[in-house]
C-alpha positions in Angstrom: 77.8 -132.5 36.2 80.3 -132.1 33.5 79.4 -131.4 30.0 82.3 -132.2 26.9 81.6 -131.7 23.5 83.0 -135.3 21.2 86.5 -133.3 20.1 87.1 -132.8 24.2 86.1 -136.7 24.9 88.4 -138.0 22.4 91.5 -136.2 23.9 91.0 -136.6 27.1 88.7 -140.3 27.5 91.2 -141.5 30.4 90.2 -138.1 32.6 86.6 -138.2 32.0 86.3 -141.7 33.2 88.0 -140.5 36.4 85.3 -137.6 36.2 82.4 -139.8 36.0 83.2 -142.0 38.8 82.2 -139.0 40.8 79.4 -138.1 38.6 78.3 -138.4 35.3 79.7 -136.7 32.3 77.4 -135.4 29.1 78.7 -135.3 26.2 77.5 -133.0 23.7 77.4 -132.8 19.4 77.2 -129.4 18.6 76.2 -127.8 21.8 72.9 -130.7 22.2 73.9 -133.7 24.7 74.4 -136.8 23.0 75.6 -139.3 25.2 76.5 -139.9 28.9 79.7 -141.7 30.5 78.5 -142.9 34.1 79.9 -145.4 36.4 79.7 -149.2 35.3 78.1 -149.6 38.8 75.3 -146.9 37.7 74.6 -148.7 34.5 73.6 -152.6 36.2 71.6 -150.0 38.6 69.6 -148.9 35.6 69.3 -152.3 33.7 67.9 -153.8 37.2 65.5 -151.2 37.4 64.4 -151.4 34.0 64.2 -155.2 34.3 62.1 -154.7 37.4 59.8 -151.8 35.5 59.4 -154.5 32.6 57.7 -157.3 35.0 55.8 -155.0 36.9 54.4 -153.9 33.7 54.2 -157.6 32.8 52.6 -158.3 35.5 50.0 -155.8 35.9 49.2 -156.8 32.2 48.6 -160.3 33.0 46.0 -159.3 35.9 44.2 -156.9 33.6 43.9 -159.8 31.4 42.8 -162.5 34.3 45.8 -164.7 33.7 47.7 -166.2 36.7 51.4 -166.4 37.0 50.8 -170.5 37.5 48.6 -170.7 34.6 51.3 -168.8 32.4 53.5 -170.9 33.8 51.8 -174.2 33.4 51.0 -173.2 29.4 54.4 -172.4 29.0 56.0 -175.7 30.2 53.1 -177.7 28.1 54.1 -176.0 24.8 58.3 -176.5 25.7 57.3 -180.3 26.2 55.3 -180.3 23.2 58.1 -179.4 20.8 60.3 -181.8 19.1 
């Protein structure tokens, strides 16, 4: 894994994205990491996950609170309709 402080990223943004198709590349503000340059591909990977962590969580919060996805469902569509 590389690490590149901002002043390094600046000059040399065109190589690092080469770099961080093999791996991702930290980049750091005064010796702490700040940010990471990863693969496009890597980043829908992680929004799909946290999509997926949000409904489980959604989910498992609707069964704790006795509620059925068709009854969610079935309230929802009733208050759409119900709007002007």
């Amino acid at each position: 894994m590389l690490k590149v402080s901002i002043a390094e990223a600046k000059s040399g943004l065109s190589n690092l994205l080469k770099h961080a198709r093999s791996g991702p590349v930290i980049v750091t503000r005064r010796g702490q990491p700040d940010a990471v340059i990863l693969p496009y591909e890597e980043y829908e990977r992680l929004q799909r996950l946290r999509a997926y962590a949000g409904m489980v969580r959604l989910a498992r919060e609707l069964h704790e609170a006795g509620v059925t996805a068709t009854e969610l469902y079935e309230e929802s569509r009733r208050e759409l309709e119900e709007r002007p």
